[in-house]
FIGUGU-335124 format. One record per residue (C-alpha): residue number from 1; residue in three letters; chain; x, y, z. Coordinates in steps of 0.2 Angstrom, whole numbers, padded with zeros to 4 digits. Each point is the difference from the previous one (the first is absolute). Layout:
N
<site><pos>NUM</pos><code>ala</code><unit>A</unit><x>X</x><y>Y</y><z>Z</z></site>
...
***
This chain:
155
<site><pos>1</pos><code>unk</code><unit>A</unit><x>0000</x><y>0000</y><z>0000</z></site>
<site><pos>2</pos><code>unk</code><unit>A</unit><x>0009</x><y>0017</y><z>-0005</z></site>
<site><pos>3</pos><code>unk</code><unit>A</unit><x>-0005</x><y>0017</y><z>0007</z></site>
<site><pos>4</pos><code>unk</code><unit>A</unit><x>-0001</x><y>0015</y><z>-0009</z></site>
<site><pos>5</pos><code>unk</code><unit>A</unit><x>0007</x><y>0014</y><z>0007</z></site>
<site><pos>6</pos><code>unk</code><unit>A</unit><x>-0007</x><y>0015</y><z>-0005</z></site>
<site><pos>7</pos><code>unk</code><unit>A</unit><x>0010</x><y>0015</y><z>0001</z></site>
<site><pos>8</pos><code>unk</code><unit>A</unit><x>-0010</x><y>0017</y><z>0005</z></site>
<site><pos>9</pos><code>unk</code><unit>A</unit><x>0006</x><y>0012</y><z>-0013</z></site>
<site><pos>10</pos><code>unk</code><unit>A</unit><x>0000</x><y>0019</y><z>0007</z></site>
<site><pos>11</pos><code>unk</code><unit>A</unit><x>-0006</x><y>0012</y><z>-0013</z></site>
<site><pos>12</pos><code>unk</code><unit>A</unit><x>0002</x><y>0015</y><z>-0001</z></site>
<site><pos>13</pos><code>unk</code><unit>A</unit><x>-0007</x><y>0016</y><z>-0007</z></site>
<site><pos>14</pos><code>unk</code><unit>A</unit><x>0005</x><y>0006</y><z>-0017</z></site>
<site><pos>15</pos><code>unk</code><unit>A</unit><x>0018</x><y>0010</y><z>0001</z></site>
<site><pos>16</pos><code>unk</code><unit>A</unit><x>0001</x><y>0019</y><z>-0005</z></site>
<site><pos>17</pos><code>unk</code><unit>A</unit><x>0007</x><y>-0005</y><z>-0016</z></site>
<site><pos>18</pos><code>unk</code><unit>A</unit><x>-0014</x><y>-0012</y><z>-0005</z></site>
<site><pos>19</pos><code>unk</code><unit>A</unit><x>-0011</x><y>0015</y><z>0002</z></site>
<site><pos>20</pos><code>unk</code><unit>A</unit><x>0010</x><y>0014</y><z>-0011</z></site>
<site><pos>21</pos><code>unk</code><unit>A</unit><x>0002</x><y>-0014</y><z>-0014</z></site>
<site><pos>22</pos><code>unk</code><unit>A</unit><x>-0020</x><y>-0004</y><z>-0002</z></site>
<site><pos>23</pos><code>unk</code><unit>A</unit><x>-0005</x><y>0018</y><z>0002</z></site>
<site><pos>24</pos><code>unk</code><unit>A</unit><x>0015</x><y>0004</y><z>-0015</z></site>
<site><pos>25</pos><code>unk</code><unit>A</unit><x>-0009</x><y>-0014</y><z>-0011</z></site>
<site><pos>26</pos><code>unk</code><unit>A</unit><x>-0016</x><y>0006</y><z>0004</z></site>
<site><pos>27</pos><code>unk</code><unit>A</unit><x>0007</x><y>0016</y><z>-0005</z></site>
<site><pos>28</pos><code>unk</code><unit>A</unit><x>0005</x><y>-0003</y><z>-0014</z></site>
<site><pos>29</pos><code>unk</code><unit>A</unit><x>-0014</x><y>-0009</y><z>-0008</z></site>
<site><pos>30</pos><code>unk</code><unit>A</unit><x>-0011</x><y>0014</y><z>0005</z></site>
<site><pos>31</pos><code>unk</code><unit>A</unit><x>0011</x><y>0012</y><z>-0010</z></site>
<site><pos>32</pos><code>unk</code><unit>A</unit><x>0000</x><y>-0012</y><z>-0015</z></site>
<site><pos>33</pos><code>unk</code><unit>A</unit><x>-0019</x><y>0003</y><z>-0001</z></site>
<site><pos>34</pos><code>unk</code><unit>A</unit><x>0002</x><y>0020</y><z>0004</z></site>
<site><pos>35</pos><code>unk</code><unit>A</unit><x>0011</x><y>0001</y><z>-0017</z></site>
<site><pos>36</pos><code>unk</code><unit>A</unit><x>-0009</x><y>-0012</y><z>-0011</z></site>
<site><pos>37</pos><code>unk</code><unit>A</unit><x>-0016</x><y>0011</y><z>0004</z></site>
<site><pos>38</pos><code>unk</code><unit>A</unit><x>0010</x><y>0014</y><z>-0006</z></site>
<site><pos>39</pos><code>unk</code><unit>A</unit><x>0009</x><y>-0007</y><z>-0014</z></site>
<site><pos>40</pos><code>unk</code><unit>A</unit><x>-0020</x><y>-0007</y><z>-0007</z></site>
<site><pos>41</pos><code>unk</code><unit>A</unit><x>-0007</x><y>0017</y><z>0004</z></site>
<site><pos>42</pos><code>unk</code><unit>A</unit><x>0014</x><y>0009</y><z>-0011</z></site>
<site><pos>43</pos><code>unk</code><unit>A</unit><x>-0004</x><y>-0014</y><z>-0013</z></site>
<site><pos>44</pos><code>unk</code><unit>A</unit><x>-0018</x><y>0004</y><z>0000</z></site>
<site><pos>45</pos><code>unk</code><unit>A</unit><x>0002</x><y>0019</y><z>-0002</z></site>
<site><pos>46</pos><code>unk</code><unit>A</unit><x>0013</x><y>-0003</y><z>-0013</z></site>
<site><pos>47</pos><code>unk</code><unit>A</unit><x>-0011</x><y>-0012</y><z>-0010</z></site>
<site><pos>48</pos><code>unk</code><unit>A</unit><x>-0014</x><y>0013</y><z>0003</z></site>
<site><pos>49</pos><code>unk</code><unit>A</unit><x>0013</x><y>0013</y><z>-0008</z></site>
<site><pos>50</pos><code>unk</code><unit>A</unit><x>0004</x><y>-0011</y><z>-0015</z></site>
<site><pos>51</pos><code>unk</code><unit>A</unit><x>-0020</x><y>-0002</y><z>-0003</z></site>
<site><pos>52</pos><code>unk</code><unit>A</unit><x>-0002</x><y>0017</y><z>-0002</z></site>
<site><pos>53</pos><code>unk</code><unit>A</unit><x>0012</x><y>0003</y><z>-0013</z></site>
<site><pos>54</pos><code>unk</code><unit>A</unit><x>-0007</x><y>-0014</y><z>-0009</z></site>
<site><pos>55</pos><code>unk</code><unit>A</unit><x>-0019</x><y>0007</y><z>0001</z></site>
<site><pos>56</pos><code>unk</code><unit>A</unit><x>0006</x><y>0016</y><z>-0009</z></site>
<site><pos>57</pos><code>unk</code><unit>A</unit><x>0011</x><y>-0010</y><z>-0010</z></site>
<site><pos>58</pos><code>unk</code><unit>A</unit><x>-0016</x><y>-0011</y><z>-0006</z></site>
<site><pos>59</pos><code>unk</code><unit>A</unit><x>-0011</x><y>0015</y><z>-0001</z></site>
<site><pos>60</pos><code>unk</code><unit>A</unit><x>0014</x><y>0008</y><z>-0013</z></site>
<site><pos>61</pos><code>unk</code><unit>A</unit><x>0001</x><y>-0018</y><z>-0008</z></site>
<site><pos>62</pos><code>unk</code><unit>A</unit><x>-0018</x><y>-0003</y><z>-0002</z></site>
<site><pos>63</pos><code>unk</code><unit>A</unit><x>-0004</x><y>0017</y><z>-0008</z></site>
<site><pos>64</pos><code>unk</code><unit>A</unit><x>0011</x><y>-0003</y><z>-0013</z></site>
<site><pos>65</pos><code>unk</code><unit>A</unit><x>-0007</x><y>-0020</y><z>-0004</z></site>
<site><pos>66</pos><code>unk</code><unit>A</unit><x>-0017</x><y>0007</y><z>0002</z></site>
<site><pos>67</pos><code>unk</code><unit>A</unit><x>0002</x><y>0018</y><z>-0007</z></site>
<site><pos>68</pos><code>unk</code><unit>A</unit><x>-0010</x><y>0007</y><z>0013</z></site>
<site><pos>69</pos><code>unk</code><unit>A</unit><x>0002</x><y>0013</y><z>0015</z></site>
<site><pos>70</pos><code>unk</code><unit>A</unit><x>0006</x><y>-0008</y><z>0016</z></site>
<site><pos>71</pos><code>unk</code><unit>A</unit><x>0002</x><y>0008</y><z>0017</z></site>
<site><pos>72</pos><code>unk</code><unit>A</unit><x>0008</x><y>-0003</y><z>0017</z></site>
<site><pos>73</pos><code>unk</code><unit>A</unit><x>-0011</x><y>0012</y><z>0012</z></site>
<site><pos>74</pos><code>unk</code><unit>A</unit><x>0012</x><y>0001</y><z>0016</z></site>
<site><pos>75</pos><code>unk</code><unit>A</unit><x>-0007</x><y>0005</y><z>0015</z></site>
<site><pos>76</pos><code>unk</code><unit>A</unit><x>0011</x><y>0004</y><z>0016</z></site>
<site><pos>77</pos><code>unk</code><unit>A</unit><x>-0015</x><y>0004</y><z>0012</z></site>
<site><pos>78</pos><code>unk</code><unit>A</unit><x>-0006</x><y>-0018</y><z>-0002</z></site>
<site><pos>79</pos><code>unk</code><unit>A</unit><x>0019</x><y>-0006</y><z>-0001</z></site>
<site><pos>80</pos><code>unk</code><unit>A</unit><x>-0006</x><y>-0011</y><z>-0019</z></site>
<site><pos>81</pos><code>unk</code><unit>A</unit><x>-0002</x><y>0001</y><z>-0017</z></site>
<site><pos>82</pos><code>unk</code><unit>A</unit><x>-0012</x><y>-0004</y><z>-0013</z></site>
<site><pos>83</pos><code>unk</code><unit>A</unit><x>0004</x><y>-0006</y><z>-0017</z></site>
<site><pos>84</pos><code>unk</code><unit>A</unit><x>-0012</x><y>0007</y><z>-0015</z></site>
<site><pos>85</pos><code>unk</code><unit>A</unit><x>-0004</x><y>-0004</y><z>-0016</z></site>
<site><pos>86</pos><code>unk</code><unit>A</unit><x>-0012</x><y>0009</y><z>-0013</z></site>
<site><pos>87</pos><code>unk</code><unit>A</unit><x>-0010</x><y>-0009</y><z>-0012</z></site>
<site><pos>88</pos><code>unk</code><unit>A</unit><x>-0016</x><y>0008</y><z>-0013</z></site>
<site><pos>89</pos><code>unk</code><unit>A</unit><x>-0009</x><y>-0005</y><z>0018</z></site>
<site><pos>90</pos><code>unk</code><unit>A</unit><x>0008</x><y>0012</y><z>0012</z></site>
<site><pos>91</pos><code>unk</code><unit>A</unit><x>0012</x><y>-0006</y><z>0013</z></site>
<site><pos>92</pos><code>unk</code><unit>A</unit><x>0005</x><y>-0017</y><z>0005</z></site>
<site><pos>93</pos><code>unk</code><unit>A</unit><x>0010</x><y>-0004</y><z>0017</z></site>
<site><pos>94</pos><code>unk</code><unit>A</unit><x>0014</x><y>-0012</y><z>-0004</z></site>
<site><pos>95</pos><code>unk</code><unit>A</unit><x>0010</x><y>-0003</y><z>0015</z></site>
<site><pos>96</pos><code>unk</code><unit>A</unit><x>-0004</x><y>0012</y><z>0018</z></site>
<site><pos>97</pos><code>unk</code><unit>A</unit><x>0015</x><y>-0003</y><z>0014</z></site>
<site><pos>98</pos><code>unk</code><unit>A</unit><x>0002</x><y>0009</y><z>0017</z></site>
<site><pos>99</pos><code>unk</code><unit>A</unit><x>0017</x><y>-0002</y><z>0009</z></site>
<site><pos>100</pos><code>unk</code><unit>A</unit><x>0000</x><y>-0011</y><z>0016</z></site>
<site><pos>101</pos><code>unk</code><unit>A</unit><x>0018</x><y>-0006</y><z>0004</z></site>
<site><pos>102</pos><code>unk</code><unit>A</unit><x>0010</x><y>0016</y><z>0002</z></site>
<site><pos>103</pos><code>unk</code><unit>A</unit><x>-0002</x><y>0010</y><z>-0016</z></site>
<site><pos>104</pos><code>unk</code><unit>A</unit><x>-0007</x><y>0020</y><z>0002</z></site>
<site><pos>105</pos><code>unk</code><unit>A</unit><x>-0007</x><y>0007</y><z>-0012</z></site>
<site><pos>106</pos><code>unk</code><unit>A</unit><x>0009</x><y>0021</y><z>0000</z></site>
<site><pos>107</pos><code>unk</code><unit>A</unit><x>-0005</x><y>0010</y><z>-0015</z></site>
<site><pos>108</pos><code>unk</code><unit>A</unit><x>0001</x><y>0002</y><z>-0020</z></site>
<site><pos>109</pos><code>unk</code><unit>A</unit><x>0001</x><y>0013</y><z>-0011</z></site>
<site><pos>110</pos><code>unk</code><unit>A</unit><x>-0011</x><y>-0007</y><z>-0009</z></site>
<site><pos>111</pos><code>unk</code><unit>A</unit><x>-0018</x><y>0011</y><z>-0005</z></site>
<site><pos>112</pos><code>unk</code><unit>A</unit><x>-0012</x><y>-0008</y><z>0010</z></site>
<site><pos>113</pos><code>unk</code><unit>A</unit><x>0013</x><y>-0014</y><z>0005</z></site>
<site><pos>114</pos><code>unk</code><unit>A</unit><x>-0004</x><y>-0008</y><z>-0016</z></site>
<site><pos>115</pos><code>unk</code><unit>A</unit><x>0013</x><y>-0009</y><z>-0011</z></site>
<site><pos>116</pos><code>unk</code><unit>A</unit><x>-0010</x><y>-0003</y><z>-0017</z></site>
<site><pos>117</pos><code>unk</code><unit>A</unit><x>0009</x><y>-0008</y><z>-0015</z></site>
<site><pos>118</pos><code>unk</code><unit>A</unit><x>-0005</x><y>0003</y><z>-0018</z></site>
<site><pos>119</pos><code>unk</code><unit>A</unit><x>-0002</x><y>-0012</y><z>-0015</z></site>
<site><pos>120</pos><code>unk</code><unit>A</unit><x>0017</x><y>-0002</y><z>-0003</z></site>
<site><pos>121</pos><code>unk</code><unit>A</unit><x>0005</x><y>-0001</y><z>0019</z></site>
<site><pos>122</pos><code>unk</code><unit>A</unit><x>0008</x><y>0020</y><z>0001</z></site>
<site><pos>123</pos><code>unk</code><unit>A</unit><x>-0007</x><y>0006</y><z>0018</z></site>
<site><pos>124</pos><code>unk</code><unit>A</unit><x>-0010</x><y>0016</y><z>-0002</z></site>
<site><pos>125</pos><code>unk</code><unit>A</unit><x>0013</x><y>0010</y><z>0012</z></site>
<site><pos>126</pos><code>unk</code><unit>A</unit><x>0015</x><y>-0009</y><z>0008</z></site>
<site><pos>127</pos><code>unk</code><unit>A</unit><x>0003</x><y>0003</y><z>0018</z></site>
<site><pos>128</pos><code>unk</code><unit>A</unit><x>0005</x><y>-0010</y><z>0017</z></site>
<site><pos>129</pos><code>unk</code><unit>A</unit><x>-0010</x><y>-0010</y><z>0014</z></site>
<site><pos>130</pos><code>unk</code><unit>A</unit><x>0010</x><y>0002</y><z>0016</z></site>
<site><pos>131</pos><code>unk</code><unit>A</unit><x>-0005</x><y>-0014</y><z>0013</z></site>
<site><pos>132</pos><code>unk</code><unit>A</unit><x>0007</x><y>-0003</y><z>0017</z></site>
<site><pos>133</pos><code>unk</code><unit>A</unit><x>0005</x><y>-0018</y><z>0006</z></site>
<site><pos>134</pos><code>unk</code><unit>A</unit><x>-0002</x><y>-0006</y><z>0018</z></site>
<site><pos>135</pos><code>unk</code><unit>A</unit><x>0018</x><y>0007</y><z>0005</z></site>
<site><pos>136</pos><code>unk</code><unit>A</unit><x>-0002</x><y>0015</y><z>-0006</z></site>
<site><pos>137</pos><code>unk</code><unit>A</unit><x>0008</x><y>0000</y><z>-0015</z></site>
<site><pos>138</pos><code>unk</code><unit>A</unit><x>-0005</x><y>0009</y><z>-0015</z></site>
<site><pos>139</pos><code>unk</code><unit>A</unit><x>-0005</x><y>-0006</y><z>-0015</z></site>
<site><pos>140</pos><code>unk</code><unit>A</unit><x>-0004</x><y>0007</y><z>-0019</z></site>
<site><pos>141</pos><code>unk</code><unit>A</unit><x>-0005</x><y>-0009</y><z>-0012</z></site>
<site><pos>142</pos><code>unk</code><unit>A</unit><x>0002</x><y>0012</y><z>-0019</z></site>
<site><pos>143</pos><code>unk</code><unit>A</unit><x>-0010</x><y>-0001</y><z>-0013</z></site>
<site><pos>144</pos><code>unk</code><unit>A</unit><x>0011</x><y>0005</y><z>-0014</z></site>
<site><pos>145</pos><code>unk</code><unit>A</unit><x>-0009</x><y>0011</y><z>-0017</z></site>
<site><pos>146</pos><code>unk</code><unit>A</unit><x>0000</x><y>-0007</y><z>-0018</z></site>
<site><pos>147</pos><code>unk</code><unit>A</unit><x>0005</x><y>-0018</y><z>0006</z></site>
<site><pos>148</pos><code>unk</code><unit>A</unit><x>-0012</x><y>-0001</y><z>0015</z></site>
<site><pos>149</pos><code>unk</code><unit>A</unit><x>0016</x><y>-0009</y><z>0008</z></site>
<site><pos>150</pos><code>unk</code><unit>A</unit><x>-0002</x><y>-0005</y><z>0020</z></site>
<site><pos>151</pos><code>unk</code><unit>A</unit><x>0014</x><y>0004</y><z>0011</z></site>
<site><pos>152</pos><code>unk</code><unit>A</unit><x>0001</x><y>-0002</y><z>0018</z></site>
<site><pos>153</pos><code>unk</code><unit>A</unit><x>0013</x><y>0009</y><z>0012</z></site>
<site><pos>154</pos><code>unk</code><unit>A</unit><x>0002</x><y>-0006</y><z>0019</z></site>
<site><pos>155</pos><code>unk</code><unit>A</unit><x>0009</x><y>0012</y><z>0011</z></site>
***
């Protein structure tokens, strides 16, 4: 017959080192998630950016294809824009779009913050959109005369 003797182990609390190193992890995954947040939302607003260009590019575009009169109505009180087409019927809606990740909406100098593009895709007047992204940089986007070319200039 054999006897097991057990052996009381003493345990003891977790040492000061223990501590520091899971709060440094813990730490560290919450700042992972803090920069990922941030890094998605300067995606967003960049993407939000780009498809803005891209609207008054297709408004440009589709007024030559179609030979009709397109406009990109901007609106900086309600932070969106409105992209127009005019057929024998009046005007048609194509595409309306209000900045949510960041993007402001600042001033044209546009007449009646209208960017309307002829049959041949020449802008009525050429002038800039000045938006403000969420760190307070400023942004113009150019609507160049003649060539109805779309630049766009971060500071």
């Amino acid at each position: 017959m054999e006897v097991l003797i057990l052996e009381c182990v003493d345990i003891k609390g977790l040492t000061f080192i223990e501590v520091i190193l899971v709060i440094c992890i813990i730490s560290f995954i919450l700042m992972i998630a803090i920069l990922n947040s941030s890094i998605a939302l300067d995606f967003k607003e960049k993407s939000e950016l780009r498809e803005f260009k891209k609207d008054i590019e297709y408004a440009r575009n589709r007024a030559i294809v179609e030979s009709r009169l397109y406009t990109v109505v901007i609106n900086p009180s309600k932070n969106s824009y409105t992209v127009i087409n005019y057929n024998n019927l009046g005007k048609n809606t194509v595409k309306e779009k209000k900045f949510a990740y960041g993007i402001k909406l600042v001033s044209t100098n546009f007449p009646q913050n209208e960017v309307t593009f002829n049959y041949s895709g020449v802008p009525l007047t050429a002038g800039t959109i000045k938006l403000k992204n969420r760190k307070g940089k400023y942004i113009e986007i150019t609507i160049t005369p003649v060539t109805g070319r779309v630049n766009v200039k971060i500071d």
